[in-house]
C-alpha positions as CSV (number, residue, x, y, z in Angstrom):
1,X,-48.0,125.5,66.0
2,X,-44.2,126.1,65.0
3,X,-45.0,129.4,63.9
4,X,-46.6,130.6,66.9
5,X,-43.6,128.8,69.1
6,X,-41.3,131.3,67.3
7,X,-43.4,134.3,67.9
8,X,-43.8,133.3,71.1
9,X,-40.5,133.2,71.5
10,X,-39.3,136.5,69.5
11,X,-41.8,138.3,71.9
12,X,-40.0,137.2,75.1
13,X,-36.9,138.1,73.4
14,X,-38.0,142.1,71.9
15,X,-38.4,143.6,75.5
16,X,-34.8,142.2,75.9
17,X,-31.1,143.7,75.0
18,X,-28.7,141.8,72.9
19,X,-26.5,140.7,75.6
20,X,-29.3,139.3,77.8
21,X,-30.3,136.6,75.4
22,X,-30.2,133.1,76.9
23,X,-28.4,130.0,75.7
24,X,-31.9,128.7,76.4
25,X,-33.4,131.2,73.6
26,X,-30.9,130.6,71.1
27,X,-32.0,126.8,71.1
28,X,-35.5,127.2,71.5
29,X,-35.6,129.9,68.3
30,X,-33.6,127.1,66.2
31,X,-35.8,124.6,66.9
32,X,-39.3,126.7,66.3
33,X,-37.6,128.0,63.2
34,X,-36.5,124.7,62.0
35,X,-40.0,123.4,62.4
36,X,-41.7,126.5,60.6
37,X,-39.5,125.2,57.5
38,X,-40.1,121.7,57.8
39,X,-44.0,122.1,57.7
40,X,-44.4,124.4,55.0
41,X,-44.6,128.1,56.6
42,X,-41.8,129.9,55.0
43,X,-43.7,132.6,54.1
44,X,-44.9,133.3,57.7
45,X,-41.3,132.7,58.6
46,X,-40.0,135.2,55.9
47,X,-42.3,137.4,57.4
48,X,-40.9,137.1,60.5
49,X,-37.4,138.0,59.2
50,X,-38.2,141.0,57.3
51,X,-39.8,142.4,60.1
52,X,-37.9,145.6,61.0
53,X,-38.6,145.0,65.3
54,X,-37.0,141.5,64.7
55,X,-33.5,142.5,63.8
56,X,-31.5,142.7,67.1
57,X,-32.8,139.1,67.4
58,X,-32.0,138.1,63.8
59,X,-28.8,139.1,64.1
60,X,-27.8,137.6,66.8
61,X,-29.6,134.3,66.2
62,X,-30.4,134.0,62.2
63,X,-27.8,131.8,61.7
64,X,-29.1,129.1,63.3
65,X,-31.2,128.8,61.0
66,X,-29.0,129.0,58.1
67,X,-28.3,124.9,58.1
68,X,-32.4,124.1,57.9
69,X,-32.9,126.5,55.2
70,X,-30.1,125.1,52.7
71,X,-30.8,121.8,53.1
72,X,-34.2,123.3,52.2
73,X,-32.5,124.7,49.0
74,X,-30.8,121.2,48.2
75,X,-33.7,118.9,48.4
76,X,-35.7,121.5,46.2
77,X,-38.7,119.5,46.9
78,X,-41.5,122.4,46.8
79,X,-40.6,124.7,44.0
80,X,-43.1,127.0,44.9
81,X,-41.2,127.6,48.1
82,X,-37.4,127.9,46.7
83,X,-38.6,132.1,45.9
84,X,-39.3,132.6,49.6
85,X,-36.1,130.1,50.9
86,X,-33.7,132.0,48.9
87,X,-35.1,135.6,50.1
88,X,-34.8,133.8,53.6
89,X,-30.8,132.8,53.3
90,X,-30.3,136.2,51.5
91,X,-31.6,138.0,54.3
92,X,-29.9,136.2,56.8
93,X,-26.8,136.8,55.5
94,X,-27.4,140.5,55.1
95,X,-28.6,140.6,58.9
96,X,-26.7,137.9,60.8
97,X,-23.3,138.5,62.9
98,X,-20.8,137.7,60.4
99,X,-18.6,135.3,62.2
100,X,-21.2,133.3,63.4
101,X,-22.4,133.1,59.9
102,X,-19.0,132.1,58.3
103,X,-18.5,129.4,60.8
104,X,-22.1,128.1,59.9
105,X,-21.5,128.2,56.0
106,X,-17.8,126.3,56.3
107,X,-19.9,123.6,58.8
108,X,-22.4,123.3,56.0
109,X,-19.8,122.9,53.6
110,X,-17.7,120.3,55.0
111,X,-20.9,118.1,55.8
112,X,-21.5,116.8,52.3
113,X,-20.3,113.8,50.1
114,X,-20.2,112.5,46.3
115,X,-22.1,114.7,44.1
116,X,-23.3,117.2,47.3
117,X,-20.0,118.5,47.5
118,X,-20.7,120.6,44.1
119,X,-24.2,120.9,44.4
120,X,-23.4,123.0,48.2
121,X,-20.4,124.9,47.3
122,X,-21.8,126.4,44.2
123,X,-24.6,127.4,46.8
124,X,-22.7,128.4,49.4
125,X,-19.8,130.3,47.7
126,X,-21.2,134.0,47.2
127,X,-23.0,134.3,50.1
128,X,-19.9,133.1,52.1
129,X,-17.5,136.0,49.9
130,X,-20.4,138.1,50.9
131,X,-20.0,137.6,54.8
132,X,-16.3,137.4,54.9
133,X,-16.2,141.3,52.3
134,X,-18.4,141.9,56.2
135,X,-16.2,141.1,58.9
136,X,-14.4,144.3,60.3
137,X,-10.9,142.4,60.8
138,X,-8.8,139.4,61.0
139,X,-9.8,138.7,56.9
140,X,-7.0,136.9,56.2
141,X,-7.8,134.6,58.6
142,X,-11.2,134.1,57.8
143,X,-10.3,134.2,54.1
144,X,-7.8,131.1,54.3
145,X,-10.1,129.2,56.7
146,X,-12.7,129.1,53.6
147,X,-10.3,128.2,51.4
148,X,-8.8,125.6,53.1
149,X,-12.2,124.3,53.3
150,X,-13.5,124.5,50.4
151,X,-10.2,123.0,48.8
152,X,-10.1,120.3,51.0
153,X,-13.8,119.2,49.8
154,X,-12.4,120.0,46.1
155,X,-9.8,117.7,46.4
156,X,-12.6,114.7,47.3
157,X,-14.4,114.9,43.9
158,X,-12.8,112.7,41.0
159,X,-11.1,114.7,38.4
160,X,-12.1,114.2,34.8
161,X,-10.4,113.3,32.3
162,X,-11.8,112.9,28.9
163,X,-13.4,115.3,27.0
164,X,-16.5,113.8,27.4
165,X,-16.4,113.3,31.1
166,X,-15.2,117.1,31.4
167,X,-17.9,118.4,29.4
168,X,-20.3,115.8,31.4
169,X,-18.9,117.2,34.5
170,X,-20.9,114.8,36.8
171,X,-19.3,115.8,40.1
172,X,-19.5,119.5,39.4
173,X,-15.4,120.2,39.6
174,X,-15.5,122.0,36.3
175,X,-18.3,124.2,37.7
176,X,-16.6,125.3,41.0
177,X,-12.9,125.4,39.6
178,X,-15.0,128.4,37.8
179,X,-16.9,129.2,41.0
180,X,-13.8,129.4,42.5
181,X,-12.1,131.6,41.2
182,X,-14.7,134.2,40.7
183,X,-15.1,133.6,44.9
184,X,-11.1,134.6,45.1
185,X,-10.7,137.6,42.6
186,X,-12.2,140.2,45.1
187,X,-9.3,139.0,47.6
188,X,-6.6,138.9,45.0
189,X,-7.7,143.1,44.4
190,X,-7.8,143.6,47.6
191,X,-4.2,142.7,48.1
192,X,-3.0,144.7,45.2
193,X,-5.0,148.2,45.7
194,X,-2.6,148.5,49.0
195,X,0.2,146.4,49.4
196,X,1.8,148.3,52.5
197,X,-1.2,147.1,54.7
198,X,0.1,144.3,57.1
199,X,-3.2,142.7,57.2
200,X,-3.0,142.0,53.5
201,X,0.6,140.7,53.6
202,X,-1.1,137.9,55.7
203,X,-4.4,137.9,52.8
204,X,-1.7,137.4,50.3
205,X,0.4,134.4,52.0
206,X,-3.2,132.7,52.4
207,X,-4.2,133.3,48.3
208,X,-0.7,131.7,47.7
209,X,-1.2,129.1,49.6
210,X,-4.3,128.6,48.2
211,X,-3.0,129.2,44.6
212,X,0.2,126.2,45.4
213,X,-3.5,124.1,46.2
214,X,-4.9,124.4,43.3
215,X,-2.2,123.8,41.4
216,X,-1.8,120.5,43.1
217,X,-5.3,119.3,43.1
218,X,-7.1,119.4,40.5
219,X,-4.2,120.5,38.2
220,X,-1.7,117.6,39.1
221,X,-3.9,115.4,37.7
222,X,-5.7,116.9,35.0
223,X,-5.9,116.5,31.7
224,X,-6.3,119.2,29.4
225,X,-8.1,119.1,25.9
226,X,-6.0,119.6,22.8
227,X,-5.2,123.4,22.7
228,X,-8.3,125.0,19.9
229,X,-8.4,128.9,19.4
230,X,-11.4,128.8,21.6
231,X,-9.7,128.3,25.2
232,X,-12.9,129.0,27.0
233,X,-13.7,125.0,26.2
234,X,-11.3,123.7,28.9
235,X,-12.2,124.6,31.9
236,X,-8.7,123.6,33.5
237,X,-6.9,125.1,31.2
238,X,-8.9,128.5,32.4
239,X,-8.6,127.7,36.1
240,X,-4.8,127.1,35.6
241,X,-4.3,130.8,33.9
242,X,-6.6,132.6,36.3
243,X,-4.1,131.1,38.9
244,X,-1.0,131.7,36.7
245,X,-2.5,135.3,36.9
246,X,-3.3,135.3,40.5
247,X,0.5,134.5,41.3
248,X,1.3,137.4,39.3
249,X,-1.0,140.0,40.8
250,X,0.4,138.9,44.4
251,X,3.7,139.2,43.7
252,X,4.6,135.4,42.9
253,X,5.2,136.0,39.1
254,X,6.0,132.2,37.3
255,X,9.9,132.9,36.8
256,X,10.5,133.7,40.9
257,X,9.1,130.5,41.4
258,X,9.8,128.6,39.1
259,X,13.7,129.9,39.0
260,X,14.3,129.9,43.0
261,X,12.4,126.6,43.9
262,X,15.7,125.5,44.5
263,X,16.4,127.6,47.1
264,X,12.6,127.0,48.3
265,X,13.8,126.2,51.8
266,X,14.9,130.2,52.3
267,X,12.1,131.4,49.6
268,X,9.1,130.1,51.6
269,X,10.4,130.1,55.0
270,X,8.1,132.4,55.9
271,X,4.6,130.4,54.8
272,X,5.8,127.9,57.7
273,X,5.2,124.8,55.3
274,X,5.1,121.9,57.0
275,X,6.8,118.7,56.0
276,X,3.6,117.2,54.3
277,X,2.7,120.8,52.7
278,X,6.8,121.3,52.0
279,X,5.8,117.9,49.9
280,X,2.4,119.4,48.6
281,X,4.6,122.5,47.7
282,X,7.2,120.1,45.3
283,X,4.3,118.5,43.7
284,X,2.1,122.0,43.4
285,X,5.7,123.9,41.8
286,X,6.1,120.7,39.2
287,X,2.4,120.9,37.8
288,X,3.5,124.6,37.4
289,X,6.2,124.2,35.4
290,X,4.5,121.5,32.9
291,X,1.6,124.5,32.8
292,X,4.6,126.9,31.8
293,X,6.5,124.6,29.6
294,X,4.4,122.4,28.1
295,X,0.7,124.2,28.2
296,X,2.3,127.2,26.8
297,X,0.7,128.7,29.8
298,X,2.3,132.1,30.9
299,X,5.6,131.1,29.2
300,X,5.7,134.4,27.8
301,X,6.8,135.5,31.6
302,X,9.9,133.9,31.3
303,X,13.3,135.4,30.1
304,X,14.0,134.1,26.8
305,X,17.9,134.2,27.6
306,X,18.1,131.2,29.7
307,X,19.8,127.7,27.7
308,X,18.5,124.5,27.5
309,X,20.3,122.6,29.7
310,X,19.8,125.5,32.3
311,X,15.8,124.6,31.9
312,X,16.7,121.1,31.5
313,X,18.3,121.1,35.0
314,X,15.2,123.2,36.7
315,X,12.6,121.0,35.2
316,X,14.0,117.6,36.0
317,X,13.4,117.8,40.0
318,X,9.5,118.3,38.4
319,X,10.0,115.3,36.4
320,X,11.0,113.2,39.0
321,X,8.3,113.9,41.2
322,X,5.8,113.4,38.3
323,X,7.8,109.9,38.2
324,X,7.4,108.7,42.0
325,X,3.3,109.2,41.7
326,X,2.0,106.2,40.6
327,X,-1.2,108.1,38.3
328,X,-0.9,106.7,35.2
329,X,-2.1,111.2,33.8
330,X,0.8,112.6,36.4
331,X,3.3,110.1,34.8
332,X,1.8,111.3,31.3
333,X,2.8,114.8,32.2
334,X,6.1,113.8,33.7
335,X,6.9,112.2,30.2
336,X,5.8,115.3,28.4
337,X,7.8,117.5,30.7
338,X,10.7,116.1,29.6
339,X,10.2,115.7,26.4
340,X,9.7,119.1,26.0
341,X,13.1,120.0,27.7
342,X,15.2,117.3,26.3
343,X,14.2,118.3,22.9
344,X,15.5,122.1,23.0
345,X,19.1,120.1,23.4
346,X,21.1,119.2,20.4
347,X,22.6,115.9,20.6
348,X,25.2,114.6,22.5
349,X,25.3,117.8,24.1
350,X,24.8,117.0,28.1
351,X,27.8,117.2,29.9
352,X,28.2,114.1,31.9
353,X,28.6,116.2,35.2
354,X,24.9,116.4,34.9
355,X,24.4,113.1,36.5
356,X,26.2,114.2,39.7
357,X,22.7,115.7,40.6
358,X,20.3,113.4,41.6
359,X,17.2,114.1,39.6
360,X,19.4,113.4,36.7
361,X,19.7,109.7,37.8
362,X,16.4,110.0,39.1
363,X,14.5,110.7,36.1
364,X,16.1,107.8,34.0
365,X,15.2,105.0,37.1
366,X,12.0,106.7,37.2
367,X,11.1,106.1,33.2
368,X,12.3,102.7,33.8
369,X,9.6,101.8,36.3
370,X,6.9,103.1,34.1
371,X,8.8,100.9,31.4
372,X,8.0,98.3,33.5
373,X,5.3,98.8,36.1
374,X,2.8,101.0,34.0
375,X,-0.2,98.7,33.1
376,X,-1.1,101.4,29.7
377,X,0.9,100.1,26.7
378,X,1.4,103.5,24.9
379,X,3.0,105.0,28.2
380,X,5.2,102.1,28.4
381,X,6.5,102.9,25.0
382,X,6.6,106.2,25.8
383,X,8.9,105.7,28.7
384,X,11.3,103.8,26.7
385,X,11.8,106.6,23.6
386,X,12.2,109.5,26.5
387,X,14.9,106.9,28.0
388,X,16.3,106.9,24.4
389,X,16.0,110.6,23.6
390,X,17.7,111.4,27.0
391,X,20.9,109.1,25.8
392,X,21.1,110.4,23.2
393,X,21.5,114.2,24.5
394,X,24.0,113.3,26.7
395,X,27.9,113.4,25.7
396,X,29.8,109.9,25.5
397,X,31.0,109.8,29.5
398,X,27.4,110.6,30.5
399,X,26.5,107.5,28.4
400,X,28.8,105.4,29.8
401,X,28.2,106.6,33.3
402,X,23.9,106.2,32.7
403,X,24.8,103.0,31.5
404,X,26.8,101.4,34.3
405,X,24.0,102.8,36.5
406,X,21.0,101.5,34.6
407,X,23.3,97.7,34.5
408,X,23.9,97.7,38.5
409,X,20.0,99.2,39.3
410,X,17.3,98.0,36.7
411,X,16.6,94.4,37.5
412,X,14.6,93.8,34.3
413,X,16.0,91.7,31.9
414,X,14.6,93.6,28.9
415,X,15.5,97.2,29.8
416,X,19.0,95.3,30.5
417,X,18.6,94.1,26.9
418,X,17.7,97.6,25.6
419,X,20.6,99.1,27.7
420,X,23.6,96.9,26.0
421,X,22.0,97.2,22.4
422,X,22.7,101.2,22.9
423,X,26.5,99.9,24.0
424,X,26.6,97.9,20.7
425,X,25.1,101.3,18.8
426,X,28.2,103.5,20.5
427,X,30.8,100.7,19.9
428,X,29.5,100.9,16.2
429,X,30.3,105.0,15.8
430,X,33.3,104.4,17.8
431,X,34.6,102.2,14.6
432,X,32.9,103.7,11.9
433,X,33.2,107.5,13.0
434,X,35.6,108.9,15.8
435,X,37.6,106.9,18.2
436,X,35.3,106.9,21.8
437,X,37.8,106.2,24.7
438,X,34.5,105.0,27.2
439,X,33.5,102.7,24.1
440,X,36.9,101.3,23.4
441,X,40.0,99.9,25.4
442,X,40.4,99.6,29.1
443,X,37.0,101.6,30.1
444,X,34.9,99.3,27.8
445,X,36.3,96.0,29.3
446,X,35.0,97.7,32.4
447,X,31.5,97.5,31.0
448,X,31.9,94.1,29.2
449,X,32.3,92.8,32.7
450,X,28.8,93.9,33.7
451,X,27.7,92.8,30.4
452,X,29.0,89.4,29.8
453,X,27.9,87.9,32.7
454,X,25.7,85.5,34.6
455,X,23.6,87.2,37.5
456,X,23.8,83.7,39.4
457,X,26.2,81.9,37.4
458,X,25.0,78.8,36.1
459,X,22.3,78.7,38.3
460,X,20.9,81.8,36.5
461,X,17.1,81.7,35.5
462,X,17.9,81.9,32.0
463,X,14.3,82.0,31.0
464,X,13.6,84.7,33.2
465,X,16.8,86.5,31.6
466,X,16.4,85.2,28.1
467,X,16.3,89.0,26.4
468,X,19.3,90.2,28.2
469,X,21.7,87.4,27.7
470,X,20.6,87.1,23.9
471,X,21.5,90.6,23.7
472,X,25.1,89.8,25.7
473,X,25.5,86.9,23.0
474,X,24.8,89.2,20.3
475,X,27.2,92.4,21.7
476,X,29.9,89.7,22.0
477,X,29.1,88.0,18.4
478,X,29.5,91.7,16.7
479,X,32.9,92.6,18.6
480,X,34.5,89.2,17.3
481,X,33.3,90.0,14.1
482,X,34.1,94.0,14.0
483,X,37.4,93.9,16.0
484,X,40.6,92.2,14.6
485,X,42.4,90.5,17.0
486,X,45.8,92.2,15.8
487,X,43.7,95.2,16.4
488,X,42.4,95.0,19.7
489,X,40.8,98.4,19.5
490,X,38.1,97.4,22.1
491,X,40.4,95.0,24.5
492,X,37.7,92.2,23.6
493,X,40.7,89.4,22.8
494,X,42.9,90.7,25.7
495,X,40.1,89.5,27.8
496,X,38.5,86.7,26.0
497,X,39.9,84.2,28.7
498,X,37.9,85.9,31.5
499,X,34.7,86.2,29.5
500,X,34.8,82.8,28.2
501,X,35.0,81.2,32.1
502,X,32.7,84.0,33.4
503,X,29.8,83.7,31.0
504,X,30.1,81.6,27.8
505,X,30.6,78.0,30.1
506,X,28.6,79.0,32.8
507,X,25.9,79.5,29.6
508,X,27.0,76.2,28.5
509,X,26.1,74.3,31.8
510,X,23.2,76.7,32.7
511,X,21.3,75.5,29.6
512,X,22.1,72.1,29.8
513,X,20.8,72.4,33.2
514,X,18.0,74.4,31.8
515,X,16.7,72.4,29.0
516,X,17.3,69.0,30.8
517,X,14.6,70.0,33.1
518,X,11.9,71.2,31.0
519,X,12.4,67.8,28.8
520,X,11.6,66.4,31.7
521,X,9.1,68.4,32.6
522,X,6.9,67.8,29.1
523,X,7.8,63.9,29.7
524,X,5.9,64.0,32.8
525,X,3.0,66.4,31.6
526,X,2.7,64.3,28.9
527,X,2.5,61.2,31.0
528,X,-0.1,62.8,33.7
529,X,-1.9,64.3,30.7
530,X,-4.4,61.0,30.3
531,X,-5.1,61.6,34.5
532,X,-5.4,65.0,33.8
533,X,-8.5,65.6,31.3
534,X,-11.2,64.6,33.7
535,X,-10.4,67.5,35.7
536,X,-9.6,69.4,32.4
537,X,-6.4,71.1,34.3
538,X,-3.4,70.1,35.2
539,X,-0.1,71.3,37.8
540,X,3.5,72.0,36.7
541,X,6.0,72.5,38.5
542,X,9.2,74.8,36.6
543,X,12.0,76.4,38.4
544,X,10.2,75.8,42.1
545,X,7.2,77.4,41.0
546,X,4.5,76.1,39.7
547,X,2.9,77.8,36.7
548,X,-0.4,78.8,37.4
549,X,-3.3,76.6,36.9
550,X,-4.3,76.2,32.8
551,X,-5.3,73.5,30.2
552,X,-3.2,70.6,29.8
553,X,-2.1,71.8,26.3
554,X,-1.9,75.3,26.6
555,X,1.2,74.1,30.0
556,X,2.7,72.0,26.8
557,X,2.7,74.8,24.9
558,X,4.3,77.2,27.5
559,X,7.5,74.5,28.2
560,X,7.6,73.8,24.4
561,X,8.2,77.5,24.2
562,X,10.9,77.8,26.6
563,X,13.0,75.0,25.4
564,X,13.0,76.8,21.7
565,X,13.9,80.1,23.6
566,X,16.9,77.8,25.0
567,X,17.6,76.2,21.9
568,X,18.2,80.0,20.1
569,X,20.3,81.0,22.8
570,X,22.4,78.3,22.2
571,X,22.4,78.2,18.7
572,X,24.2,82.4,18.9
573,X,26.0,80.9,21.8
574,X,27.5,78.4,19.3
575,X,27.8,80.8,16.4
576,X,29.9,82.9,19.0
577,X,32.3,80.2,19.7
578,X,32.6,79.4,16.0
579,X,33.8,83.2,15.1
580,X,35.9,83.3,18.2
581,X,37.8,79.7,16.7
582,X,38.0,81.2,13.6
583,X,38.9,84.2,14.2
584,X,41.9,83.0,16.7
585,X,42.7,80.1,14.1
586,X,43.3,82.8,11.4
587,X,45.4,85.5,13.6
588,X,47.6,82.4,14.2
589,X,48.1,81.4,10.8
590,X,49.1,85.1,9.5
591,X,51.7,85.5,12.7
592,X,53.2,82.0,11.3
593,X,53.5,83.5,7.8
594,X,54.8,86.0,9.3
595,X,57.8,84.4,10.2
């Protein structure tokens, strides 16, 4: 019945010219032809294609049919038929107007979801090259319209990231990052076999804005596979060369952009970013440079001329932008970034001006969140030595500087800790090697003062700031031992008055404060313990808070383990005092002898 519905119709249709068709016989022939493939007569219905008197009407309204017969394709349900439904879609794209049919295909592939996406792109990709290689103008046009498309549905699929879920490549991303680019090289020739044409001026700002895409997604986030002789293994590692070399052939080698994304505001202007693709752009340019940098990835573009605090300063606007995502690969790849850079510095060789530009305050606020935020243990760690590796390039006043900054912004306890124990380390050289004016005199006291204090005083959570203040106690216990009062080389004694009422007897009260209340708190734990066990939980209550709901004895042994911390603190707190008595008690006694 559908089969003679569509003859009937292509009859009517023959004795007609192209312009007379009806909206009415466009819908009637999609609808007949959609029913021929739904009950089984593609062979009648190929016939009906190939037919030579048919082709005026194919042409104008084959693509109709287009949708039926790939969803055909997908379901793949009567293998016998898949011969005569691929002759079918290859036909209609040789015979159908060509911007009808590229409208159809980009519909078809922005329908799908999940494991679809793949499954239709890798279907639809050469025939759509195909019909766009057709259309007699306006390419570029045509040619970013796909690719926006088709990225946009990219950029749905998870990435993988092992090696077993790349080689399993469940979502097909692998397959059409490959796809991909095989669907773009005729484009990229295009542009280079005449460069004068205005038409492909406009085809090449589409392929690099296409190029900047791919970049960001799926490279941003990828990880690649450990580097082998046989490259052909990662397929991200191929798609990001093929797009390395793209930029290349179009005129975007890796130094321009890489060197003037400074200056990207006048470089692009032109592309007409806007402010969420300007963003896009920042994120696509830093997974570019880790490619260059780190991959090893056209490196071999750059001029080898260029220092490394000149490559240091271009890639730490990247790092920080890896730093403000919050994927725990992206902040992997920030971390390697700068590794890479900082290590091509000697030591102690970063001028302090450095950290007039913002990145390069940035960066170190940005490794102390993943210090502190990032839930994967081996990142944390690796935050913390790329914080130490970047003190340690820098020169004593960027030291001093960094840590003022990291004092007044942190807000954690233990990076506060880590910061004073390098302030120890650099008092230490100061003594034992060359006299450091920002680790000695009037510019240390200035430090001491953010040091040796209480946040809040004696109301300070001293459990809560426990690693800080132990390393405060221990700072201060190593300058009365190291520095002579006679001496004074650090300005500790000039200003012991001040630290003594600022933070050793607000200490004092704070942990009187402190322990009285967790004594008190085990009394009545202990007491409410017997009421307790026939629920098998019980509530405290420490510091206004109440710890979260556990076993009676596992509370007891939380407050047991705070009053210990308390008592530790106050046994360096009274060690402190004891060298400062006896080291004042001794000065005296030589200025008597003295006279």
């Amino acid at each position: 019945m559908a089969v003679e519905e569509l003859q009937s119709i292509i009859k009517r249709c023959q004795i007609l010219e192209e312009h007379d068709f009806k909206e009415e016989d466009f819908g009637l022939f999609q609808l007949a032809g959609q029913r021929c493939i739904e009950d089984g007569h593609i062979n009648q219905l190929l016939e009906i294609i190939q037919d030579e008197k048919n082709k005026t009407i194919i042409k104008s309204m084959g693509w109709n049919l287009v949708g039926p017969v790939v969803r055909c394709l997908l379901r793949g349900r009567e293998e016998d038929k898949r011969e005569e439904c691929f002759l079918i879609f290859d036909l209609l794209v040789k015979l159908c107007n060509p911007k009808e049919l590229l409208l159809g295909l980009l519909e078809l592939i922005e329908e799908p979801s999940g494991k679809q996406i793949s499954q239709i792109i890798l279907l639809l990709l050469q025939p759509l090259q195909t019909v766009i290689q057709k259309l007699p103008n306006n390419k570029a046009y045509s040619v970013g319209l796909a690719l926006s498309t088709l990225w946009s549905q990219l950029s749905l699929l998870p990435v993988p990231h092992s090696e077993e879920q790349i080689q399993a490549d469940d979502y097909g991303l692998c397959q059409c990052c490959k796809a991909l680019i095989e669907f773009t090289k005729p484009f990229v020739e295009e542009v280079i076999s005449d460069k004068e044409n205005k038409e492909n001026a406009k085809l090449k700002d589409e392929l690099l804005k296409f190029c900047f895409k791919g970049l960001k997604c799926p490279l941003l986030t990828a990880q690649f596979l450990e580097q082998s002789e046989d490259v052909g293994n990662d397929p991200f590692r191929c798609f990001a060369s093929e797009i390395i070399g793209f930029l290349s052939k179009i005129g975007h080698p890796v130094p321009q952009i890489i060197l003037n994304h400074g200056r990207k505001k006048r470089t692009w202007d032109y592309l007409e970013f806007e402010e969420e693709e300007d963003k896009q752009l920042a994120e696509s340019v830093a997974s570019l440079t880790y490619l260059v940098f780190v991959q090893g990835i056209g490196i071999d573009q750059l001029p080898m001329v260029l220092s490394p605090s000149y490559l240091l300063q271009l890639n730490m606007e990247h790092i920080e932008v890896f730093l403000q995502r919050t994927e725990q690969s992206v902040y992997s790849k920030g971390l390697e970034l700068l590794e890479t850079s900082l290590l091509r510095l000697e030591d102690n060789s970063l001028c302090y001006q450095y950290l007039e530009i913002k990145s390069f305050l940035a960066v170190p606020q940005g490794l102390v969140k993943v210090m502190t935020l990032c839930p994967i243990e081996t990142l944390r760690k690796k935050g913390l030595s790329m914080l130490q590796l970047f003190i340690d390039k820098l020169d004593s006043q960027g030291k001093y500087t960094l840590f003022r900054c990291l004092l007044n912004t942190s807000n954690h306890s233990g990076v506060e800790a880590f910061v004073i124990q390098n302030i120890k380390n650099q008092i230490d050289l100061s003594f034992k090697k060359t006299y450091n004016k920002w680790f000695a005199g009037a510019q240390l006291i200035s430090l001491l003062d953010l040091v040796l204090s209480l946040p809040e005083g004696a109301e300070t959570d001293l459990l809560q700031n426990s690693d800080r203040i132990m390393a405060s106690l221990n700072l201060l216990r190593y300058l009365v031992i190291k520095d002579n009062e006679d001496d004074n080389q650090t300005g500790l004694w000039t200003e012991l008055g001040k630290i003594e009422n600022n933070f050793l007897k607000p200490l004092h009260i704070g942990l009187n404060m402190s322990k009285a209340h967790y004594e008190a708190e085990i009394k009545n734990s202990q007491q409410n313990n017997q009421a307790s066990m026939c629920k098998g939980v019980c509530s405290v209550t420490v510091g206004g808070e109440e710890i979260p709901t556990m076993p009676p004895e596992m509370q007891l042994k939380v407050l047991h383990s705070a009053l210990f911390t308390f008592d530790l603190i106050e046994s360096v707190l009274a060690r402190v005092e004891e060298l400062i008595e006896i080291k004042s008690k001794s000065t005296s006694e030589e200025n008597v002898g003295i006279k």
